[in-house]
KELUM-977790 format. One record per residue: residue number from 1; residue in three letters; x, y, z of N, C-alpha, C, CB in turn. Coordinates in steps of 0.1 Angstrom, whole numbers, plus 5000, padded with zeros to 4 digits. Glycine has a CB too. Example, Ala and Ser with C-alpha at 12.3 -4.5 7.8 and 13.67 -1.06 7.14 Angstrom:
// KELUM-977790
- 1,ALA,5132,4943,5078,5123,4955,5078,5132,4967,5078,5113,4955,5090
- 2,SER,5128,4978,5071,5137,4989,5071,5129,5000,5079,5141,4994,5057
//
This chain:
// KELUM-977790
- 1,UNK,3771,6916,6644,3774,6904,6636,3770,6906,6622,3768,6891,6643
- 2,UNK,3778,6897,6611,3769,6897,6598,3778,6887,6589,3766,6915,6591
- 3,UNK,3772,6886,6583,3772,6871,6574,3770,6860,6580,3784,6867,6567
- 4,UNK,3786,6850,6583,3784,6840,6584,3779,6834,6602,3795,6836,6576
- 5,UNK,3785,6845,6609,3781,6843,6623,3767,6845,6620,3787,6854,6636
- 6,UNK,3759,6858,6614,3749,6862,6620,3739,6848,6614,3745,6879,6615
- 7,UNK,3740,6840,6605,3735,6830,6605,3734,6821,6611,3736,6828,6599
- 8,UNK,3753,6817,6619,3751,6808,6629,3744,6809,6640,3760,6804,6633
- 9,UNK,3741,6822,6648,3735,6830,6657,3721,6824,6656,3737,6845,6653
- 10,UNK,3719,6823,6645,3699,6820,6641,3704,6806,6645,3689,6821,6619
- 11,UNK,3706,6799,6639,3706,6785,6641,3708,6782,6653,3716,6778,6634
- 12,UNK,3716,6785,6660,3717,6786,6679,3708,6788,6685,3725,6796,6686
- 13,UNK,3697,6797,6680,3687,6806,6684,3671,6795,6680,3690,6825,6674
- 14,UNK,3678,6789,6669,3662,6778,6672,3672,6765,6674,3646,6776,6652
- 15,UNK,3679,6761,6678,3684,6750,6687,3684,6748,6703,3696,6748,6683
- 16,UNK,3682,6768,6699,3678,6765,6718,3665,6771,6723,3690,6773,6730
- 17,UNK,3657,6771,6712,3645,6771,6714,3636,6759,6713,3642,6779,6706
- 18,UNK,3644,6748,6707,3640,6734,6705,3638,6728,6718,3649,6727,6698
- 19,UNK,3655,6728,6727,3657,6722,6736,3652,6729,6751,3670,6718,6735
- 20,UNK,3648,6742,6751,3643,6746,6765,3624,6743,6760,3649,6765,6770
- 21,UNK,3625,6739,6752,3609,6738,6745,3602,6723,6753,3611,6735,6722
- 22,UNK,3614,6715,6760,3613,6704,6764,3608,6706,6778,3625,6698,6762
- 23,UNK,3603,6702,6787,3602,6703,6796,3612,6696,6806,3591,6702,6796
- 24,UNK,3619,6689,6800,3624,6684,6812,3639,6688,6812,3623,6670,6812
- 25,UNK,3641,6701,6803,3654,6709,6802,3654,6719,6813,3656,6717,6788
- 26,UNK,3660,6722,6824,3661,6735,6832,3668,6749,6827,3667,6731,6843
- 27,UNK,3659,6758,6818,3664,6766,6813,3677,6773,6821,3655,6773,6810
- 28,UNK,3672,6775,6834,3677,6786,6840,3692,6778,6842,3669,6792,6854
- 29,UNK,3695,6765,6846,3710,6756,6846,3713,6759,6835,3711,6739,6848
- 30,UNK,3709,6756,6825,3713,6760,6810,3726,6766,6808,3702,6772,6804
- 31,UNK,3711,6779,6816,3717,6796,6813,3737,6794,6824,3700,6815,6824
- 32,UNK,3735,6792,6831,3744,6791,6842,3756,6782,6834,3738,6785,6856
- 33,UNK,3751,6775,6827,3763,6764,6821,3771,6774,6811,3755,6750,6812
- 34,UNK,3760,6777,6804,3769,6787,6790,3773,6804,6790,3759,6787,6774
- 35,UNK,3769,6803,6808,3776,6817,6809,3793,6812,6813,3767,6828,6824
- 36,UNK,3795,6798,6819,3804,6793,6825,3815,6787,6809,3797,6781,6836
- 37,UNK,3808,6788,6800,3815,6785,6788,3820,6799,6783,3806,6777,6778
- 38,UNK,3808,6810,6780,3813,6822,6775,3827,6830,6786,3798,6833,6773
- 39,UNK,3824,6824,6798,3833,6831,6805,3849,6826,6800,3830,6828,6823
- 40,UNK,3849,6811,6798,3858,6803,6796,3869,6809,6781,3850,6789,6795
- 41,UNK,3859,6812,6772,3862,6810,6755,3865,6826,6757,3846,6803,6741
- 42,UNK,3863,6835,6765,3862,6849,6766,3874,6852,6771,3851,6853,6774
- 43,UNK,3883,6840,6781,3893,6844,6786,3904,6836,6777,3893,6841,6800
- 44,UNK,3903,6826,6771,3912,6821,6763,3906,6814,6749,3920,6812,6771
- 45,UNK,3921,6831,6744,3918,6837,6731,3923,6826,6722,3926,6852,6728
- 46,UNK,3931,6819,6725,3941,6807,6719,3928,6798,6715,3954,6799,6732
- 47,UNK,3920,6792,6726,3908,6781,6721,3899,6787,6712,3899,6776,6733
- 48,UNK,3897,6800,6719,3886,6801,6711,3885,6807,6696,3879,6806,6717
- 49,UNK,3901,6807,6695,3905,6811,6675,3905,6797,6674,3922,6820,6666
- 50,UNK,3913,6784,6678,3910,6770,6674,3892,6768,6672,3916,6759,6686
- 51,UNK,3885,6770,6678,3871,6759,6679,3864,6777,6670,3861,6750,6703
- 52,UNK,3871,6785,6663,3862,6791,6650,3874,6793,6635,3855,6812,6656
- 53,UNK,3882,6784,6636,3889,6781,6626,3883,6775,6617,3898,6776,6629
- 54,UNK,3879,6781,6604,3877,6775,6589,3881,6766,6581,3878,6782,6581
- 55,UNK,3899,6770,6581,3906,6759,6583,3901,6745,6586,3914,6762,6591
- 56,UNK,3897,6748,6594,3898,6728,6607,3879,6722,6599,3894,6733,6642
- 57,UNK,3879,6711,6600,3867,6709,6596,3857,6706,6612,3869,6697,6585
- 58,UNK,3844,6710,6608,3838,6712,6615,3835,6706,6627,3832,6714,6610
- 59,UNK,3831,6695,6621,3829,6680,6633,3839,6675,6644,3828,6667,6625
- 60,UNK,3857,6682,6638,3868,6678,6646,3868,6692,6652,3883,6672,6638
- 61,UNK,3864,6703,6650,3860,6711,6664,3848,6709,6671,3860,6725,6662
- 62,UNK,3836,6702,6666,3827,6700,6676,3835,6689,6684,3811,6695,6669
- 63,UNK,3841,6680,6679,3848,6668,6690,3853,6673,6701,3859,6658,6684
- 64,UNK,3864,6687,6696,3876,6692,6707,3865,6697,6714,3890,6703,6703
- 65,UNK,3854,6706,6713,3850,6709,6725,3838,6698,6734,3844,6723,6722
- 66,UNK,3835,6692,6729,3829,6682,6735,3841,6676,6746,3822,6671,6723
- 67,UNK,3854,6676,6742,3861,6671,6756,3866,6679,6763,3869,6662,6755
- 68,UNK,3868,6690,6757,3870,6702,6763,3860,6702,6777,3867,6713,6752
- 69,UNK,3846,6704,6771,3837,6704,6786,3830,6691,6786,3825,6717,6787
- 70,UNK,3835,6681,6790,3831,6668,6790,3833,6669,6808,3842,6656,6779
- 71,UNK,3822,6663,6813,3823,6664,6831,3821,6680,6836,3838,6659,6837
- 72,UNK,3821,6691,6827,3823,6701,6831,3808,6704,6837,3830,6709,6820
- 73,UNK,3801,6702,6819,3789,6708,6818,3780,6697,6816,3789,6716,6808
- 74,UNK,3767,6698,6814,3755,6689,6816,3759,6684,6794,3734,6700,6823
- 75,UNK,3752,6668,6793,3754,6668,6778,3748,6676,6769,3752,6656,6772
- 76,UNK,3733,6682,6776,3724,6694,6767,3737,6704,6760,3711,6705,6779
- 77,UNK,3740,6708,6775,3752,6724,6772,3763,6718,6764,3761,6732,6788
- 78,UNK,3768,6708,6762,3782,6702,6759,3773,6700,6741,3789,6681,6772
- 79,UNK,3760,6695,6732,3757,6691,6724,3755,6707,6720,3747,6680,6726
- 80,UNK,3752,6716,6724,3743,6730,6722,3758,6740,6718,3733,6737,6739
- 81,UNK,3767,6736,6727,3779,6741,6723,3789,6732,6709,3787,6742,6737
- 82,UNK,3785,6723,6708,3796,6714,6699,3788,6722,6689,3797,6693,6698
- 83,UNK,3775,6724,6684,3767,6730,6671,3767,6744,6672,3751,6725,6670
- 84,UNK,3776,6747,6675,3782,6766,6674,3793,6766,6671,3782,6775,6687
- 85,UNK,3798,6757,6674,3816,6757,6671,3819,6748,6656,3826,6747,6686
- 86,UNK,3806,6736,6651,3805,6737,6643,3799,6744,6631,3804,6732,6645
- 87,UNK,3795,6753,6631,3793,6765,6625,3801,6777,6620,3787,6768,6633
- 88,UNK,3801,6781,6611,3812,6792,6605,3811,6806,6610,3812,6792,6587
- 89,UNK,3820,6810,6616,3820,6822,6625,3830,6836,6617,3828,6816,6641
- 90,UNK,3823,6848,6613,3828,6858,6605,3844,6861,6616,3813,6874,6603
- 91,UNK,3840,6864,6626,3850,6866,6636,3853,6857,6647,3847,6875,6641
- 92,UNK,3862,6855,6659,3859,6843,6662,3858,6849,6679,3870,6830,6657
- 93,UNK,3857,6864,6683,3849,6871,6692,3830,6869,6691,3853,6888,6689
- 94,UNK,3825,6864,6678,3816,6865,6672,3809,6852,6683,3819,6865,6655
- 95,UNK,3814,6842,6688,3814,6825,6687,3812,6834,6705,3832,6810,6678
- 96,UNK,3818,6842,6710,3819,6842,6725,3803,6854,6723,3839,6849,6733
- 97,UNK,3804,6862,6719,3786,6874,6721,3778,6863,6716,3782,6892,6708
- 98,UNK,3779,6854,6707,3769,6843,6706,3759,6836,6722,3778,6831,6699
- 99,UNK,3775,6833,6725,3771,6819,6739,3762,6830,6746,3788,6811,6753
- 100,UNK,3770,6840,6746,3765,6850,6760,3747,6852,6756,3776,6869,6761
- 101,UNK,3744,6857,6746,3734,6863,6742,3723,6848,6744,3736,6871,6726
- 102,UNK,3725,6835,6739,3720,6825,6740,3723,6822,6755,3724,6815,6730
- 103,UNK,3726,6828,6764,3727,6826,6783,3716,6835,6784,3745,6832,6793
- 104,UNK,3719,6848,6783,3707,6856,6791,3690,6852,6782,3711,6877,6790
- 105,UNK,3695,6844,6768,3681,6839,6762,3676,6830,6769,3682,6833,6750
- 106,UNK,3685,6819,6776,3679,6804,6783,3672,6812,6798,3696,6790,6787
- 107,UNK,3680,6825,6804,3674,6832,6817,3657,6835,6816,3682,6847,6819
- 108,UNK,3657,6841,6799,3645,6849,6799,3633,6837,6799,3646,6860,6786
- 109,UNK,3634,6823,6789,3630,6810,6788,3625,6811,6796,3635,6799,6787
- 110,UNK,3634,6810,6808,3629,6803,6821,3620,6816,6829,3645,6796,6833
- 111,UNK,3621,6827,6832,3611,6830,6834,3600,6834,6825,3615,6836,6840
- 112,UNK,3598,6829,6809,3583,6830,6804,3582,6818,6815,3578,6827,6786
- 113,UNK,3587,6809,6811,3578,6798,6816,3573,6796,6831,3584,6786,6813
- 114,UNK,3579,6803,6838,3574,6809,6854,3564,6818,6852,3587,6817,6863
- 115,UNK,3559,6825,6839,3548,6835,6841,3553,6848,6844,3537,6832,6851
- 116,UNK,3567,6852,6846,3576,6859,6851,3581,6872,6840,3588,6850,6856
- 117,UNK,3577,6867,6835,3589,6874,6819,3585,6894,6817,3581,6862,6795
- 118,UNK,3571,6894,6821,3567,6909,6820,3572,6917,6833,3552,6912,6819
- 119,UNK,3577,6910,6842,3577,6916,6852,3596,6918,6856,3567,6905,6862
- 120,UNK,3597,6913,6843,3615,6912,6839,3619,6923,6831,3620,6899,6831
- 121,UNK,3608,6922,6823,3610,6934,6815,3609,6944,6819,3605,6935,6806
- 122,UNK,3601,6949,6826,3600,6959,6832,3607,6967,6847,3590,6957,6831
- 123,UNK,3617,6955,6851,3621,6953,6861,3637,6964,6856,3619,6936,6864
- 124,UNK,3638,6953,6845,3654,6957,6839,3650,6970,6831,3662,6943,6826
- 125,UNK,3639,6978,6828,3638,6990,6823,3640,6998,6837,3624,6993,6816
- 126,UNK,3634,6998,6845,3631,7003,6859,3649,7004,6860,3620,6990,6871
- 127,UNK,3654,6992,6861,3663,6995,6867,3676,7005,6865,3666,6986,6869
- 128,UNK,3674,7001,6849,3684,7009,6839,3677,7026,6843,3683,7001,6819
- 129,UNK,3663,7032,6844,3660,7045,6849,3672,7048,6865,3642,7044,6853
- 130,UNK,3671,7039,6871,3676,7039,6887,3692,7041,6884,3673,7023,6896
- 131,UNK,3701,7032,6873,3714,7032,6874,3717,7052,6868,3720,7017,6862
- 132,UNK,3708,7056,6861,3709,7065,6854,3708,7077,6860,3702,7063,6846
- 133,UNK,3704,7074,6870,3697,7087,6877,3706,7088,6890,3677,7084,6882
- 134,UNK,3713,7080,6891,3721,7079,6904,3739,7081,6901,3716,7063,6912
- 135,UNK,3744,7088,6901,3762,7085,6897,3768,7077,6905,3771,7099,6899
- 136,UNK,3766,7077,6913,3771,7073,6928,3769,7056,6929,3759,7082,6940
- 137,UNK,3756,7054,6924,3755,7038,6919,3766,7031,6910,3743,7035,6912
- 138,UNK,3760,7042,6898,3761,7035,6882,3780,7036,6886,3753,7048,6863
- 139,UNK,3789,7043,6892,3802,7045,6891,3805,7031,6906,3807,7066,6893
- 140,UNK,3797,7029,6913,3804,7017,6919,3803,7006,6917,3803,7016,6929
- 141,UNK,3789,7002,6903,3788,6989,6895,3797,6988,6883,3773,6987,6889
- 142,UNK,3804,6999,6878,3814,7003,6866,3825,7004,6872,3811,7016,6858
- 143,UNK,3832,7000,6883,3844,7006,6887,3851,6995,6885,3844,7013,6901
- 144,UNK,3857,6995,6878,3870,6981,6871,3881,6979,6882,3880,6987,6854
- 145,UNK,3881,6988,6894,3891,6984,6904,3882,6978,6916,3901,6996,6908
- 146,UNK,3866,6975,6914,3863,6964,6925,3858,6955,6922,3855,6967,6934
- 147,UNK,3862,6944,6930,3857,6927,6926,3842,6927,6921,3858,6916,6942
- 148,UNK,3844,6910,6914,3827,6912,6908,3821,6907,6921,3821,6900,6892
- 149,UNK,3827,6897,6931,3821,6894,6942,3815,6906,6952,3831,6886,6949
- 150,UNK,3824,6920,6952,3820,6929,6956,3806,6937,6952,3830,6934,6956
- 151,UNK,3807,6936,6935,3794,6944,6927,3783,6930,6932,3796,6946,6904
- 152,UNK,3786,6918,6929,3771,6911,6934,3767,6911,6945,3769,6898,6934
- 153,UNK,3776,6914,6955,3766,6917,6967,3763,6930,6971,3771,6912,6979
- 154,UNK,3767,6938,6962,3761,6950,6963,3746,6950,6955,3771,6961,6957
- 155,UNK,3744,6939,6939,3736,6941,6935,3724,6930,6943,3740,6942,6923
- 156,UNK,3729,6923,6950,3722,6916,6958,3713,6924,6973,3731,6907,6962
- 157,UNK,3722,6932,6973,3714,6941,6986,3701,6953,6979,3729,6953,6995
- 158,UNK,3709,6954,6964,3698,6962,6958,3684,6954,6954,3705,6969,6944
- 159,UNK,3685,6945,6947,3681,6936,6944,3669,6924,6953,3692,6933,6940
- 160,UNK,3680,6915,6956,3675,6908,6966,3664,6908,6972,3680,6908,6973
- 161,UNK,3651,6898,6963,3638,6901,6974,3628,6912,6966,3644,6908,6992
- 162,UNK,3638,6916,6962,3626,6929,6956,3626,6928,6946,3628,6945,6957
- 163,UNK,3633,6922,6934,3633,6919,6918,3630,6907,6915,3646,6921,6912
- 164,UNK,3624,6898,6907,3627,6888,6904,3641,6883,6899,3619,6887,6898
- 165,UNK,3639,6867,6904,3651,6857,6902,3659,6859,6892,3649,6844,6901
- 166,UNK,3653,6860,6880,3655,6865,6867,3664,6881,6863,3639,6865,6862
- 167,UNK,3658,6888,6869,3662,6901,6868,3677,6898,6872,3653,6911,6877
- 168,UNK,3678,6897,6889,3690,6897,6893,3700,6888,6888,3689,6896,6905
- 169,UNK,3692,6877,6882,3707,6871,6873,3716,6878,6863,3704,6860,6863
- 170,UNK,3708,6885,6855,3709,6890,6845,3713,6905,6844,3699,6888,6839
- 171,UNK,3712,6910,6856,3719,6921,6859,3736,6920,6864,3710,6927,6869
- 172,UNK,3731,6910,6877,3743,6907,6878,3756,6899,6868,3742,6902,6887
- 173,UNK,3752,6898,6856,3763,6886,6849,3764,6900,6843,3760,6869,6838
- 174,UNK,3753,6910,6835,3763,6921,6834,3772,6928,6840,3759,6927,6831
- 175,UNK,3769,6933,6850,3776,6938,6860,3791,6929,6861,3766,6936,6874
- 176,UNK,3789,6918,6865,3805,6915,6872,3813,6910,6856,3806,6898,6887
- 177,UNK,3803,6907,6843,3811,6905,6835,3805,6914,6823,3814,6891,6832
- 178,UNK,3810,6922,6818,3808,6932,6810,3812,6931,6798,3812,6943,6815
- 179,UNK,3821,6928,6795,3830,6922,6781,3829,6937,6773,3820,6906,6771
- 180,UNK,3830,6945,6780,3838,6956,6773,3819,6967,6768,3852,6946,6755
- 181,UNK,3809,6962,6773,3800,6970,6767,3797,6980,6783,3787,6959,6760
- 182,UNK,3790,6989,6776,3784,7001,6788,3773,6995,6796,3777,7017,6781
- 183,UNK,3773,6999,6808,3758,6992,6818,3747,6996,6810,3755,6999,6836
- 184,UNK,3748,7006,6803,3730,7011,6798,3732,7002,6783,3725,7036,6795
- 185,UNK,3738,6999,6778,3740,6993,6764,3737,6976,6768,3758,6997,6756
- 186,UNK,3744,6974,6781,3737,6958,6782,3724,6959,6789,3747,6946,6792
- 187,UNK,3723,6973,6792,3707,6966,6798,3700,6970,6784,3698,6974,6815
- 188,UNK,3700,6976,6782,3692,6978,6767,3692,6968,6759,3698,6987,6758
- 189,UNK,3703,6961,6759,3699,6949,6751,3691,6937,6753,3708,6944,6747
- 190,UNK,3695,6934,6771,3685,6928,6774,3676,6928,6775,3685,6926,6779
- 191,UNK,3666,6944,6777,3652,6944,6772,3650,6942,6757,3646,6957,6776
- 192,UNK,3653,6944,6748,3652,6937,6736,3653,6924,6733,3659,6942,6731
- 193,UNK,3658,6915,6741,3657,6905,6739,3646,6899,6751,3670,6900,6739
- 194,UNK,3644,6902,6760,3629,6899,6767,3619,6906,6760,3627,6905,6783
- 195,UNK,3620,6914,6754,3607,6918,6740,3605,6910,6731,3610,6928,6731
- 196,UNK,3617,6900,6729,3619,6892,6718,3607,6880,6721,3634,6888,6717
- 197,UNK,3610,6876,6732,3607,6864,6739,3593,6862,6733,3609,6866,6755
- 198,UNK,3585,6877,6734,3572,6876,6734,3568,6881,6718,3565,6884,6747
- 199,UNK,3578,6882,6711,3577,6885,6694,3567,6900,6696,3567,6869,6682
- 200,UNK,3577,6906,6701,3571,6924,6705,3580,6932,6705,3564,6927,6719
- 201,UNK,3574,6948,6704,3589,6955,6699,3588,6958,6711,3591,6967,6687
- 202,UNK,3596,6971,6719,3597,6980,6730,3595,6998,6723,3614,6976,6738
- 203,UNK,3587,7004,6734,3584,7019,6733,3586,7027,6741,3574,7022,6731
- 204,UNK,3601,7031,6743,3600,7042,6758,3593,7054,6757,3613,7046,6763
- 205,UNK,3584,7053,6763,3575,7060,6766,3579,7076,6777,3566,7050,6771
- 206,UNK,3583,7088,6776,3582,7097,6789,3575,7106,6785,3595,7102,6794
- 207,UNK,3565,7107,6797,3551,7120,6796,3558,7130,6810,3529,7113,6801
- 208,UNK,3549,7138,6809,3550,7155,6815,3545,7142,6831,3535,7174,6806
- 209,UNK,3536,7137,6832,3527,7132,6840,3524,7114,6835,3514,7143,6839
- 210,UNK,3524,7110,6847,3521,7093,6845,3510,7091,6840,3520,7084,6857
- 211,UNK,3510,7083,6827,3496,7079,6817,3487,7074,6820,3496,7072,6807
- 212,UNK,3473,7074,6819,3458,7068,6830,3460,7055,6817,3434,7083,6830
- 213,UNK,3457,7046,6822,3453,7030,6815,3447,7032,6805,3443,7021,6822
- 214,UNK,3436,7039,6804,3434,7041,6789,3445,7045,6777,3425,7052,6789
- 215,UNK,3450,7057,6781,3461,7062,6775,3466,7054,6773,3468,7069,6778
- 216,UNK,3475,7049,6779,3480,7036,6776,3479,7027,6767,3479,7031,6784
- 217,UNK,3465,7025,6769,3461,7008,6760,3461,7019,6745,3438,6997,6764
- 218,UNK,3457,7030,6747,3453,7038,6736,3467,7037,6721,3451,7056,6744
- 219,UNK,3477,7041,6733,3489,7041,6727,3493,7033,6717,3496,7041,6735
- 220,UNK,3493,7020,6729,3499,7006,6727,3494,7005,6716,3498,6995,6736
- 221,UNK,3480,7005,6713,3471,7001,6703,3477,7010,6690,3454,7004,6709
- 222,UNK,3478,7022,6689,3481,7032,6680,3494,7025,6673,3484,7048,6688
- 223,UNK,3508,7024,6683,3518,7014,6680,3523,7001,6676,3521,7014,6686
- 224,UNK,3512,6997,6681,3512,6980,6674,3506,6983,6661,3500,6967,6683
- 225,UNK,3495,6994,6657,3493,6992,6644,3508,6998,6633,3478,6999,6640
- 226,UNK,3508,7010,6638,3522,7016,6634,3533,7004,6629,3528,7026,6647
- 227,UNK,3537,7001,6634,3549,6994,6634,3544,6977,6630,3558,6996,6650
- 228,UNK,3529,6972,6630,3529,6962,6627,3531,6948,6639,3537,6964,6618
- 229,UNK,3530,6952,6648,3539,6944,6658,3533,6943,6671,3553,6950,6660
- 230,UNK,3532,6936,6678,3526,6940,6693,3535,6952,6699,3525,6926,6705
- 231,UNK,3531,6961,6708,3538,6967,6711,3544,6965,6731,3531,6980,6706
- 232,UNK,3558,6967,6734,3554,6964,6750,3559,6979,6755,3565,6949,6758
- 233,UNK,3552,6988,6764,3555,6998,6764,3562,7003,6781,3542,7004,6759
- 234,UNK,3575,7007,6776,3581,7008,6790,3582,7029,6797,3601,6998,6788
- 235,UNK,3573,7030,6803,3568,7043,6804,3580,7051,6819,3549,7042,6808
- 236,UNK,3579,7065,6813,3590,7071,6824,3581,7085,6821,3612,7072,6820
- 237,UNK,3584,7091,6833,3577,7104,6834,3592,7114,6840,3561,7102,6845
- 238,UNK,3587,7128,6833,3595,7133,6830,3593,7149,6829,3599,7127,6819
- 239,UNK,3593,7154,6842,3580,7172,6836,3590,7178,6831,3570,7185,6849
- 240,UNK,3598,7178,6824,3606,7186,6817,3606,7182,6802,3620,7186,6824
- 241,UNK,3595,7176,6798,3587,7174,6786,3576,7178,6785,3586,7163,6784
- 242,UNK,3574,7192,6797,3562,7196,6793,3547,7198,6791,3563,7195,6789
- 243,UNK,3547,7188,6790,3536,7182,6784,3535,7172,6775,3530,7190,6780
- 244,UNK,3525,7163,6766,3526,7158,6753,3534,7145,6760,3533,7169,6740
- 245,UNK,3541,7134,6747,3546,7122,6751,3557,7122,6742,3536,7110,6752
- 246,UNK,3571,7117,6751,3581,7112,6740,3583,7098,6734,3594,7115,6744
- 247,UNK,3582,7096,6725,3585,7080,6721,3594,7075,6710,3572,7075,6715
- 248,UNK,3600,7062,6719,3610,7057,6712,3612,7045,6707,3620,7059,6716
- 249,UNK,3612,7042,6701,3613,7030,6691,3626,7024,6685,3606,7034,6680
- 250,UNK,3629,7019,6694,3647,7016,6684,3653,7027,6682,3648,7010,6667
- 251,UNK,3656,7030,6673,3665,7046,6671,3655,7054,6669,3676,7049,6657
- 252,UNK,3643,7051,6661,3633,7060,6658,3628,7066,6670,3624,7054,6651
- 253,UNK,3625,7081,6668,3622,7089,6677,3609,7098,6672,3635,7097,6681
- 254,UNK,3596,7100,6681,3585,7102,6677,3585,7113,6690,3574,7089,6676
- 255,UNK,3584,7125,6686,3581,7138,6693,3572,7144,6694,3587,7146,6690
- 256,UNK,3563,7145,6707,3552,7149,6707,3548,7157,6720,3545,7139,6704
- 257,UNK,3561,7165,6728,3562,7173,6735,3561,7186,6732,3570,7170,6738
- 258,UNK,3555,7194,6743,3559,7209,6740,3571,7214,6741,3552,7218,6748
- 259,UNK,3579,7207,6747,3597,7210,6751,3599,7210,6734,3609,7195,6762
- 260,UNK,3598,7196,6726,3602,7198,6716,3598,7205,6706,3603,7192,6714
- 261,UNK,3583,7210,6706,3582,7223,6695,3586,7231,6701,3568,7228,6690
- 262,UNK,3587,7235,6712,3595,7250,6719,3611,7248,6709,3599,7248,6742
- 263,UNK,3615,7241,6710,3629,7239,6707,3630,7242,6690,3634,7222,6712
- 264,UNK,3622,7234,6685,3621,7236,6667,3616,7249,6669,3610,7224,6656
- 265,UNK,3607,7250,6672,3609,7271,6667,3615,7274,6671,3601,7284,6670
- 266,UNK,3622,7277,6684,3639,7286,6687,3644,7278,6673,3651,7281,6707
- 267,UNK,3649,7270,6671,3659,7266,6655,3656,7277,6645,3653,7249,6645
- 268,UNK,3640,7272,6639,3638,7281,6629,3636,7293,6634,3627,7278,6622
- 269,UNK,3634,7299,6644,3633,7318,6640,3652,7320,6642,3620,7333,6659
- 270,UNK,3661,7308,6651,3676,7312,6651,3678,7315,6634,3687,7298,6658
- 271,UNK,3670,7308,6628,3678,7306,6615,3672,7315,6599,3675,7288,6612
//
């Protein structure tokens, strides 16, 4: 996003930090309501160029969708959505990655406030290692010729009991609704946004051998000053690194394997 969405995006982003800030809001219904809207505005392209039309003035598209989902949705979801559609949208695909991204936000809410949220994050790293490592999975959660009813109960048998509540929502809404992104690109983003939650970056971490606690805190500590930021560190081990540790940071990439000096000298004596 950028310009005038990526502003409305913020505004969405502390309006629904206001209202799950309440206690007597149920994040996690929330989340379920405005996945049931993004699904809606996602399939029809016709509404959802009306309610991001510039043209129209603002308040007579907050009205149309207010009766649009009037009985549909709870009034929180029906008020949370009229103040997105009043809003000026660069694109008006822009208005539908909004809802969605503010759905798996209201998921993650609800499990800080369960005490749940590290155990999500780490859950949805874990899992995105598992989709990756397996073809055989990742090609029958990606296969556009089987039902999503078919992927949720597949991701329910994976899942189920062994992940948190949280996790499996949020896997599965990727899974049966994808909107055109890759399984590892939505789970990636979802750990970035459960990083968010806690105003922390993410560090994939892969060593030759699994890191002793110290190491660890050692790291974390090294990283949080680096970058300024708390750090949350999601660790994979990997002996084809050698030795040493790889670290990643958003795009930024911190090399500190023997694989990768092996590799820079083969370059330089190739060269």
């Amino acid at each position: 996003m950028n310009g005038a969405s990526r502003e409305a995006l913020a505004a969405a982003r502390e309006r629904l930090d206001a209202l799950t800030d309440s206690t007597s809001v149920d994040a996690a219904a929330l989340a379920d309501e405005l996945a049931a809207v993004t699904a809606l505005l996602d399939r029809e392209v016709s509404l959802r160029r009306v309610l991001t039309d510039p043209a129209q003035a603002g308040e007579a598209k907050a009205e149309l969708a207010r009766r649009i989902l009037g009985g549909q949705v709870s009034e929180t979801t029906a008020d949370l959505v009229a103040g997105l559609v009043r809003s000026r949208w660069s694109q008006s695909r822009d208005l539908v990655d909004a809802l969605e991204e503010l759905t798996a936000l209201a998921d993650l809410t609800a499990a800080q406030k369960s005490g749940t949220l590290d155990d999500v994050e780490d859950e949805l790293f874990r899992f995105g290692r598992i989709v990756a490592s397996n073809t055989a999975l990742r090609s029958a959660l990606t296969d556009r010729a089987a039902g999503a009813s078919a992927k949720a109960e597949l991701l329910r048998s994976l899942l189920g009991g062994r992940a948190k509540v949280t996790t499996e929502r949020l896997v599965t809404r990727l899974v049966t609704a994808p909107r055109g992104r890759s399984l590892e690109a939505g789970l990636e983003s979802l750990s970035k946004l459960a990083a968010e939650r806690r105003n922390r970056m993410v560090a994939v971490v892969t060593s030759a051998v699994p890191l002793s606690d110290t190491q660890k805190q050692r790291l974390g500590a090294a990283l949080a000053k680096l970058y300024g930021r708390p750090m949350h560190l999601n660790l994979d081990v990997d002996p084809g690194v050698l030795g040493g540790i790889r670290v990643q940071v958003g795009d930024e990439v911190i090399n500190g394997s023997i694989a990768d000096r092996l590799e820079d000298a083969g370059r330089r004596l190739a060269s």
